[in-house]
Backbone as CSV, one residue per row, in Angstrom:
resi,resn,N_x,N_y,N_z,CA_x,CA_y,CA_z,C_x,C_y,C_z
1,UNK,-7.996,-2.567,-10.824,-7.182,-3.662,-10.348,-6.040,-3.147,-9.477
2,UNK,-5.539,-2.118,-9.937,-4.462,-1.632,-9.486,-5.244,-1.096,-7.610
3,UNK,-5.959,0.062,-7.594,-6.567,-0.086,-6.390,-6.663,-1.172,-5.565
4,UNK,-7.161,-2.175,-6.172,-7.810,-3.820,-5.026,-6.263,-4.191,-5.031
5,UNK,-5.397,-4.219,-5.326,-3.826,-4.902,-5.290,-3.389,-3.858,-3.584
6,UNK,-3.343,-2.424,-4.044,-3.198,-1.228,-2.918,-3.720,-1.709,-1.730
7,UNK,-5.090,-1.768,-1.906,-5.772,-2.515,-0.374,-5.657,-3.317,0.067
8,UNK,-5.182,-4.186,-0.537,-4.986,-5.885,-0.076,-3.812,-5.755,0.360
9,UNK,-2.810,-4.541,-0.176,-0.800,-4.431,0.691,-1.050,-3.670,1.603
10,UNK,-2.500,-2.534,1.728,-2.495,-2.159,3.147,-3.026,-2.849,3.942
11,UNK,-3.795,-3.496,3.712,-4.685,-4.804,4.822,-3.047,-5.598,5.390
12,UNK,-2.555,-5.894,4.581,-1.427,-6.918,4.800,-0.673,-6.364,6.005
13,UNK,-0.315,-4.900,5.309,0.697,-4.523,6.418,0.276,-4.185,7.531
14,UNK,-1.450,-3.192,8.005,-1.492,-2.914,8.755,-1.710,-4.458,9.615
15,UNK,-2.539,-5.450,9.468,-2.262,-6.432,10.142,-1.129,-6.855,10.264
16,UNK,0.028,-6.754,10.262,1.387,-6.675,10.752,1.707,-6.290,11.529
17,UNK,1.572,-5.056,11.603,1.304,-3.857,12.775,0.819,-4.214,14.110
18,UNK,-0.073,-4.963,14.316,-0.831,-5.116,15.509,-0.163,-6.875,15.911
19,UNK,1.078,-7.377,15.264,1.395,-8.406,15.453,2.236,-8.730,16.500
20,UNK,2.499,-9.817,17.290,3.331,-10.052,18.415,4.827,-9.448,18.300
21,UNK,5.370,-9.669,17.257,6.644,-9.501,16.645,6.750,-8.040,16.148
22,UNK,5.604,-7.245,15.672,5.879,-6.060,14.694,6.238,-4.633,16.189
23,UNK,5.321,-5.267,17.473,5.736,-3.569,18.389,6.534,-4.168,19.575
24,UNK,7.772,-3.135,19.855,8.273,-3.799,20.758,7.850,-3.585,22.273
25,UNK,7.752,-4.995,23.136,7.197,-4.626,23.959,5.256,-5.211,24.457
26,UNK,5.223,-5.903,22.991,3.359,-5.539,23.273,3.622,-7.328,23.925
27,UNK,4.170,-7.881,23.523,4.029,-9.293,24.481,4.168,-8.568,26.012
28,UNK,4.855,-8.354,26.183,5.451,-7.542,27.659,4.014,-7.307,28.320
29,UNK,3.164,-6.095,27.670,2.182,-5.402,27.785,0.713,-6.322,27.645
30,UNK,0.895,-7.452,27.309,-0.266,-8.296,26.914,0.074,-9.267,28.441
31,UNK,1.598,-9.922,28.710,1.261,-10.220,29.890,1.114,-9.971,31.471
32,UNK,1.651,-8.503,31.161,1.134,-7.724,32.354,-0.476,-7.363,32.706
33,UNK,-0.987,-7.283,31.216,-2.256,-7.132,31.904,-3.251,-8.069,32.336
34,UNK,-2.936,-9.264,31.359,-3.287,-10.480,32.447,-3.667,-11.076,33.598
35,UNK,-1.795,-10.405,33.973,-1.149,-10.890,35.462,-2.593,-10.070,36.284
36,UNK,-2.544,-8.902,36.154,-2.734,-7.468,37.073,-3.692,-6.337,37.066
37,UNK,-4.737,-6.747,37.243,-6.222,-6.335,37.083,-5.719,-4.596,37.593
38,UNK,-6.402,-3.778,37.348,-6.719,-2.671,37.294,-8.143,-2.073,37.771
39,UNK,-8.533,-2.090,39.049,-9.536,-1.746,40.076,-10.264,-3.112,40.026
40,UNK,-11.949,-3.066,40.602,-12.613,-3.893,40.660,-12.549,-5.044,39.958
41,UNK,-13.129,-4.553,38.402,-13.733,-5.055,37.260,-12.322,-5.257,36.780
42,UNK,-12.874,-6.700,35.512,-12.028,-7.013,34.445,-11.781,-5.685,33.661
43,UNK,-10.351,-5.430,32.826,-10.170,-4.391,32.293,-10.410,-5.623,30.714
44,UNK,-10.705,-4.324,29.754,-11.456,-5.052,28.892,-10.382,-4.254,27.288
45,UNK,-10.382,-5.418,26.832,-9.355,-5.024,25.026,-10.462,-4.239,24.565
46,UNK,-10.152,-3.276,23.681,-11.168,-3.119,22.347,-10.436,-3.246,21.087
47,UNK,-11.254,-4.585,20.389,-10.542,-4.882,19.431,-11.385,-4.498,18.068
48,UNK,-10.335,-4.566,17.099,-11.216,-4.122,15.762,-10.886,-5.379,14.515
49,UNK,-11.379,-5.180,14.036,-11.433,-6.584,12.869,-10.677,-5.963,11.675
50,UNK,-9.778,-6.209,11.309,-8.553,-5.884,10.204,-9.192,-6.012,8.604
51,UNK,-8.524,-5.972,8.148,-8.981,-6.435,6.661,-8.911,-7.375,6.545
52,UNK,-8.003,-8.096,6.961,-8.146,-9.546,6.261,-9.164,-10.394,7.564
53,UNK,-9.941,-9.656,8.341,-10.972,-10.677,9.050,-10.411,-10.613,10.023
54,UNK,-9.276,-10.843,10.458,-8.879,-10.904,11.843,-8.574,-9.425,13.280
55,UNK,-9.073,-10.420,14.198,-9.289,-9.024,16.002,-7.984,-9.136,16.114
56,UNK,-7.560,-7.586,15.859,-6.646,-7.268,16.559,-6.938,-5.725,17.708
57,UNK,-5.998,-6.174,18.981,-6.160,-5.455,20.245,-5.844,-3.859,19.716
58,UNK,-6.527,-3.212,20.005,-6.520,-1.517,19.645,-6.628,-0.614,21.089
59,UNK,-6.917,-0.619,22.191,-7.014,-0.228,22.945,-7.092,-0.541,24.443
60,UNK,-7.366,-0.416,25.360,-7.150,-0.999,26.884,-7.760,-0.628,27.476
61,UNK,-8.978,-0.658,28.489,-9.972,0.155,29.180,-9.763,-0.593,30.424
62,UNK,-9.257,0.482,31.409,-9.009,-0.034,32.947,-9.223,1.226,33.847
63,UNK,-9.769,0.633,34.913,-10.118,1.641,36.090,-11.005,1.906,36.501
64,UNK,-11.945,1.612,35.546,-13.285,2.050,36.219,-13.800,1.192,36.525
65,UNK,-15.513,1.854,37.557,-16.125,1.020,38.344,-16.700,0.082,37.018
66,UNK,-17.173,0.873,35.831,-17.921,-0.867,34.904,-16.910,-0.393,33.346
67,UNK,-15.545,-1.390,34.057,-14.923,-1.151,32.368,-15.524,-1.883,30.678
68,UNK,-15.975,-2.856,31.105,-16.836,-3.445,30.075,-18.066,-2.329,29.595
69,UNK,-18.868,-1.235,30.747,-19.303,-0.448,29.831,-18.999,0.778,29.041
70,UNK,-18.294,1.295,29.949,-16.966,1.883,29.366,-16.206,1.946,28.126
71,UNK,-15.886,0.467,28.142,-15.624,-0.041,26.955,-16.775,0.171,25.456
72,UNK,-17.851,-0.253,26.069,-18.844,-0.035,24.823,-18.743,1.493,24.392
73,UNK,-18.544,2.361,25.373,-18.617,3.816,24.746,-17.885,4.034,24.326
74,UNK,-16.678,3.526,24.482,-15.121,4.345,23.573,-15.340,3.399,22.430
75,UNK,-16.257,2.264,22.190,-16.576,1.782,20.722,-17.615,2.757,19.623
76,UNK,-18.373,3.475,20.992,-19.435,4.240,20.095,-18.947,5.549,19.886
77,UNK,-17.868,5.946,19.846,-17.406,6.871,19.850,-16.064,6.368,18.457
78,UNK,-15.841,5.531,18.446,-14.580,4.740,17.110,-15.799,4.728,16.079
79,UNK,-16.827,3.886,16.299,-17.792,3.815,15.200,-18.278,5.288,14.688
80,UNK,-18.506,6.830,15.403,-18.726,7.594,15.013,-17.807,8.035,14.173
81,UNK,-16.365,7.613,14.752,-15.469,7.950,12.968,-15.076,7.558,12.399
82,UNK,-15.487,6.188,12.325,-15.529,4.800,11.187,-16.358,4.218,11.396
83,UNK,-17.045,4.157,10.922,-18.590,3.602,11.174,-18.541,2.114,10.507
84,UNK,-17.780,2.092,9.468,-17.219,0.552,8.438,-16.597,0.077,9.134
85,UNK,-15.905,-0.036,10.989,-15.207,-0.675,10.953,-16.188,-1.877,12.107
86,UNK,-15.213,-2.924,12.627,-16.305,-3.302,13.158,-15.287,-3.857,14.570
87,UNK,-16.074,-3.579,15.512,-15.220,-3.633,17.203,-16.074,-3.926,17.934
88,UNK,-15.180,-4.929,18.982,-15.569,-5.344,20.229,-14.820,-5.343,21.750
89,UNK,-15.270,-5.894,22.862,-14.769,-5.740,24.146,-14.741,-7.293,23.994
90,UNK,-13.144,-7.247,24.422,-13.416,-8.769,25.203,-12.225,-8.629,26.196
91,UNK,-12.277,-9.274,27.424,-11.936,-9.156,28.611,-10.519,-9.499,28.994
92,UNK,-9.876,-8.921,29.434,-8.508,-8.830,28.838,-7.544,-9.503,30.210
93,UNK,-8.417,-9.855,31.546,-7.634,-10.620,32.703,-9.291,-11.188,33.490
């Protein structure tokens, strides 16, 4: 019991962490990239799914000619050292 109580205050907090309010600056950084594409292609989030279920933004893939595939590899490369976790691309302007 004591364990499942532990995980459920780290689920809590680290989803905190990735919150509008918890880094300073990431609103700033969420609407700049919006605004302001980064080469050709859409630059693309890679997000990961928290404990408590919810995508939060973990990374930023911009510049290249195909950032969406790009994107898939820096996922297959997160899954090689968490393989439990679970991530996606979604398009970030």
């Amino acid at each position: 019991m004591t364990r499942l109580l532990f995980v459920i205050a780290l689920g809590v907090s680290q989803a905190s962490c990735g919150s509008e309010d918890g880094i300073a600056g990431y609103q700033e950084l969420e609407r700049q990239v919006e605004r302001e594409r980064v080469g050709a292609d859409p630059d693309q989030w890679i997000e990961m799914r928290n404990l408590m279920g919810e995508w939060e933004r973990t990374g930023l893939i911009f510049g290249y000619g195909g950032d969406y595939d790009e994107c898939l590899k820096a996922i297959a490369g997160l899954k090689q050292a968490n393989e439990g976790r679970e991530y996606r691309c979604v398009p970030a302007n």
